[in-house]
N, C-alpha and C positions, 0 to 999 in steps of 0.2 A: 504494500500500500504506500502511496503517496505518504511523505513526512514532514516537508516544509512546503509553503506556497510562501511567496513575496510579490508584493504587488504594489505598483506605479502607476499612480497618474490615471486611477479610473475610478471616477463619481467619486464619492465622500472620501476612496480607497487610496490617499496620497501615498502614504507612504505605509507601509504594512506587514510584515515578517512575524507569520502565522506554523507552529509547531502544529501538526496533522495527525491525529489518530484512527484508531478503527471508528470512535462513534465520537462526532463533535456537536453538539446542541448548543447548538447561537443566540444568547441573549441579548435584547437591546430594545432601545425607543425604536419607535416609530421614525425611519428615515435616517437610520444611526448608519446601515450599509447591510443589514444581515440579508437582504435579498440580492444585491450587488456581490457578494461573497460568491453567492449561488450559479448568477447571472455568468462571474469570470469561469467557472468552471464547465459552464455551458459555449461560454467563446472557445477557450482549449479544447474541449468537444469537437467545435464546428471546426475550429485549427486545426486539428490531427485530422478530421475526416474529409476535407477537403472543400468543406460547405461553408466556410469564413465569411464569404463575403453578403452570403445569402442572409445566416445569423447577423450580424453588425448591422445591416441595413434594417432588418427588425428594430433591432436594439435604438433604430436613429440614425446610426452610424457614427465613425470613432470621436469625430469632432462634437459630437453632443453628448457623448459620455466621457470628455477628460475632465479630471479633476479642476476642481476652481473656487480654491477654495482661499483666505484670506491671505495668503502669499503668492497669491497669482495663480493664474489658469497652466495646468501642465503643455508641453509640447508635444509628448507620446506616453502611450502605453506599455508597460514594460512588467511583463510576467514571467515569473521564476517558479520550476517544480524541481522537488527533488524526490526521486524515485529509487528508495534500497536494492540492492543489488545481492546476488552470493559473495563468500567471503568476504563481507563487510567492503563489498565496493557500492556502487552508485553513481545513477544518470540523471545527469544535473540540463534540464530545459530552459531556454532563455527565451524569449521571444518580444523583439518590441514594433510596436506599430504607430506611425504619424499621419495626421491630416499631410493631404494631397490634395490641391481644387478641391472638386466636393467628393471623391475618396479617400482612398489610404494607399501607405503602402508597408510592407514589409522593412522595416529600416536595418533591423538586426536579427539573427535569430543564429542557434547557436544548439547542440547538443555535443556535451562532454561524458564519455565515461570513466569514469575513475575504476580501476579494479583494485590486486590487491596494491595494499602500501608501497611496496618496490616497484612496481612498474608505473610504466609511463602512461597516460591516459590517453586515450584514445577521439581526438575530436573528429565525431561523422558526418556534424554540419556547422559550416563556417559560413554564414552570409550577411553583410556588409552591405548597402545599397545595394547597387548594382550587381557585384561582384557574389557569384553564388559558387560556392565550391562544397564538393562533399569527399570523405575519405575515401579512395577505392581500394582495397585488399590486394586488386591482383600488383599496381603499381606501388603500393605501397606510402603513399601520398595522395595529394588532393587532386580531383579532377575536374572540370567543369561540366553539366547537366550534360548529358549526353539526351535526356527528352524536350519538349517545348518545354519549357518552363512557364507555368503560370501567375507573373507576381503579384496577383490580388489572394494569392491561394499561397498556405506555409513550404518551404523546402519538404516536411517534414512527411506533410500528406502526398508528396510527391516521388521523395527516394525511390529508389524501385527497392522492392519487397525480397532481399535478398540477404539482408543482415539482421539475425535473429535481436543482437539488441538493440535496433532499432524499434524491431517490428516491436519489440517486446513495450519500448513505451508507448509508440503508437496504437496500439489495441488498448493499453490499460488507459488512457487518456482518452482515444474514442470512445469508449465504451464507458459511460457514464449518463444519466439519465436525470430529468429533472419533473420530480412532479409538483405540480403546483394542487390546490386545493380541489379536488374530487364537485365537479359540475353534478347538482342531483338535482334539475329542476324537472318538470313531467315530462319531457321530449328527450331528458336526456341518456345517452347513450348505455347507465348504467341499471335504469329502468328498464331495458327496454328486451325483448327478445333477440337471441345473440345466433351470428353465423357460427357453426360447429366449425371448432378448427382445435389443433395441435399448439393448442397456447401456453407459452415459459412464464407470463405476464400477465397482471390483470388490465394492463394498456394506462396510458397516462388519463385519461376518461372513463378509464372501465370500461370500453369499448370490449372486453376480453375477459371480462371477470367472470362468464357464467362458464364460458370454455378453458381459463386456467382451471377452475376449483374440478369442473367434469374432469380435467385430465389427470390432474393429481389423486383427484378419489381412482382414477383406472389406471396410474402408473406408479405414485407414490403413494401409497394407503397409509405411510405411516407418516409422512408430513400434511396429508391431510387430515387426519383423525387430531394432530397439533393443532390445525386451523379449527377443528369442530371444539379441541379442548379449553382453547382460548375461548373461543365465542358463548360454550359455556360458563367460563371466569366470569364472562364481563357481564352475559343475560340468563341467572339463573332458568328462565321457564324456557333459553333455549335450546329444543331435543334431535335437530338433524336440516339438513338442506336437502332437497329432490332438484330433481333433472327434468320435467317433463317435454317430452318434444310438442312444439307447437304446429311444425311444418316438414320438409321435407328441407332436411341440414338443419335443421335451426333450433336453438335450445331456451325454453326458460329456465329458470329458477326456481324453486318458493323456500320459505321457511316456518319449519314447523316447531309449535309451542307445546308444551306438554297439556298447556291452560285451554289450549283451541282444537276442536275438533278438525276444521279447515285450517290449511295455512294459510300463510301469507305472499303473493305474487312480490317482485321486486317492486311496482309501483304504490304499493303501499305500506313499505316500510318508511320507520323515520328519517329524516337526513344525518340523525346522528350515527342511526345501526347502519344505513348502506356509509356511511365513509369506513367505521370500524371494520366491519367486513372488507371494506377494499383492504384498507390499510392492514390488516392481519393475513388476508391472503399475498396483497405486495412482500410483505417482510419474509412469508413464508416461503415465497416462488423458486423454482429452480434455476429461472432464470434471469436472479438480479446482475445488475452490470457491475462493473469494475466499482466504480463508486456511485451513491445514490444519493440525490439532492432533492429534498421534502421543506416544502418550504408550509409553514401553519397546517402540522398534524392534527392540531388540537381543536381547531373548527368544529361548530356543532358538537364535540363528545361532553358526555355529563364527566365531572372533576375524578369519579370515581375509574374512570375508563383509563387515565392518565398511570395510572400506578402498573398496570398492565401493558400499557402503551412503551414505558419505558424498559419492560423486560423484553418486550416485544424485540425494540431497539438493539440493546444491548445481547440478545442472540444473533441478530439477520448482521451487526456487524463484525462476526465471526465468519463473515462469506462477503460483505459490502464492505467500502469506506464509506460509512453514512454522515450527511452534512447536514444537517436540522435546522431551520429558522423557528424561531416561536416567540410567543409573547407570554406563554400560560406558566404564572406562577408554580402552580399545583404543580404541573410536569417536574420542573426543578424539584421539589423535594424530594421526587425519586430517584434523581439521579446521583452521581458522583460528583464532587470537584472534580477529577481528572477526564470527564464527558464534557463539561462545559465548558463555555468561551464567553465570555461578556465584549460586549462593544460599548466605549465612550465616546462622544462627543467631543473631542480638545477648544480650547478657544477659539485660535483658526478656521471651525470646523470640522476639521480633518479626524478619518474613524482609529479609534487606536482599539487593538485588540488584546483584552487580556487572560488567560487560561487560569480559572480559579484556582486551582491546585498550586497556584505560584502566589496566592495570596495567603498571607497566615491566619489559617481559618480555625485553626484546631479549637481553638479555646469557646470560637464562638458557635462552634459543633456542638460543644457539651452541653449546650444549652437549649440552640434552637435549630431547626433544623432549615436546610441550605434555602428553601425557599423565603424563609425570614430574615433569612440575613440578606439573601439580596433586596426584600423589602425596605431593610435598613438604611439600606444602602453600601455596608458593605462588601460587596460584592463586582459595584460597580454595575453596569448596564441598566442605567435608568435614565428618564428624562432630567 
């Protein structure tokens, strides 16, 4: 898993040198950066996979997301990963990008691998303006793209696929996923009756949530009977989920109560049970990405669901780097200091980020528990 991120010159994000764990839960105000945190790691997404410029122009594009904050507006963006390696080596990513007329371009970018201690490191992408060079094996030095080159698009997503550690950051970096808060209005996708497919995913909409949970009950029976055991935790009177086919390919759902004689169709559950549901089969999935970014889990769930929520967590990233935005109190008290991150506001503006576990909490533990102390303000991440 990713260990450090450092980040330049993007939105509240001036200047920023973030340690990375399996499971990071983001506290802070309203507009402090914890969705921006999110955001960077969906641009290195679009970077590594080649879809940059598609992403950014979403986003606004680079010139409406640099920093600008009381010391002046940045001139580029500048993102740093660091990726552990065996024998205690590691592949160190650089990447920066500058307003151009109304694009951008590529200004630097940069992949190092350091292996062990005695040897020499290995750089596989040196790119400077203009000047693009990559390592090549059989010359033993650097050579110029032998493909088109496309400079709205990274070196990185473009290397030819023939150096395992490259490829090796490039997947873990593409492969990351961002959901935002589970849409459940009547038309929506997670209401609805689902095409029968071979689903890893419950889909960023639950577009797939009736065909992950069907597949897992017929492939994995014992990561689904988790998904059933959870959902019993959190709705005592809940006693199983059905399948019934409504069409030819196509599946519903229901949920059935011990209290009901009839279940329950998807369209008439609460918005707090169908998010928990998604969210308990998400964490469950066999097919979470490299890293996972959830931004406000805690929408719609009653306070009680949070204490679950966070074991939830704290399994799925034994198989994820999960990155968590939230505002909810409750959550925090189930967690660790070493899960957390607060975000402050500086005078400037600018986000500073701090890992509670670096704050001297011990004493105020004995007392009260992590949610009250960041009420306190201890803890920092408050307006």
């Amino acid at each position: 898993m990713f260990d450090r991120i450092r980040i330049e010159g993007f939105r509240r994000l001036a200047s920023v040198d973030l340690a990375l764990r399996p499971l990071n839960v983001v506290i802070g105000a309203n507009g402090s950066g914890k969705t921006s945190l999110l955001d960077v790691f969906s641009l290195l997404k679009s970077s590594a996979s080649g879809t940059f410029k598609e992403s950014i122009n979403a986003h606004g594009g680079i010139d409406a997301n640099l920093a600008d904050v009381s010391g002046g507006k940045s001139k580029a963006v500048t993102l740093e990963l660091t990726l552990p390696t065996a024998a205690e080596g590691r592949l160190e990513y650089r990447v920066a990008l500058e307003p151009q007329g109304i694009g951008y371009r590529y200004s630097d970018e940069n992949l190092t691998d350091f292996r062990e201690a005695d040897s020499e490191p290995i750089v596989w992408i040196e790119s400077k303006d203009d000047r693009v060079r990559y390592f090549e094996r059989k010359k033993r030095g650097f050579a110029k793209p032998f493909w088109e080159h496309d400079r709205t698009e990274s070196v990185l997503s473009q290397i030819p696929r023939m150096y395992p550690r490259v490829e090796e950051l490039r997947s873990q970096l593409a492969s990351s996923t961002h959901y935002h808060v589970l849409k459940v209005d009547e038309r929506a996708p997670v209401r609805l009756p689902q095409q029968m497919r071979d689903a890893q995913l419950p889909g960023r909409d639950g577009e797939n949530l009736v065909s992950c949970l069907y597949t897992l009950r017929e492939t994995e029976p014992d990561r689904y009977e988790a998904v059933e055991a959870a959902l019993q935790a959190a709705f005592p009177r809940f006693e199983r989920l059905n399948f019934p086919p409504v069409a030819a390919g196509m599946l519903a759902m229901t949920w059935k109560e011990t209290t009901s004689k009839q279940p329950f169709y998807m369209h008439q559950l609460s918005e707090g049970t169908l998010r928990f549901l998604w969210l308990v089969t998400l964490l469950h999935s066999p097919g979470l990405t490299a890293v996972t970014l959830i931004d406000e889990p805690e929408v719609s769930l009653h306070p009680e669901l949070l204490s679950l929520l966070a074991d939830l967590f704290r399994e799925a990233s034994t198989r994820t780097q999960l990155i968590v935005a939230t505002h909810a109190d409750r959550l925090i008290r189930f967690l660790k200091p070493e899960e957390v991150v607060a975000i402050d506001l500086k005078e400037d503006g600018a986000a500073e980020f701090t890992r509670a576990d670096a704050l001297d909490l011990d004493k105020w533990l004995e007392d009260y528990t992590l949610d009250e102390v960041w009420q306190l303000g201890r803890l920092g991440g408050r307006a």
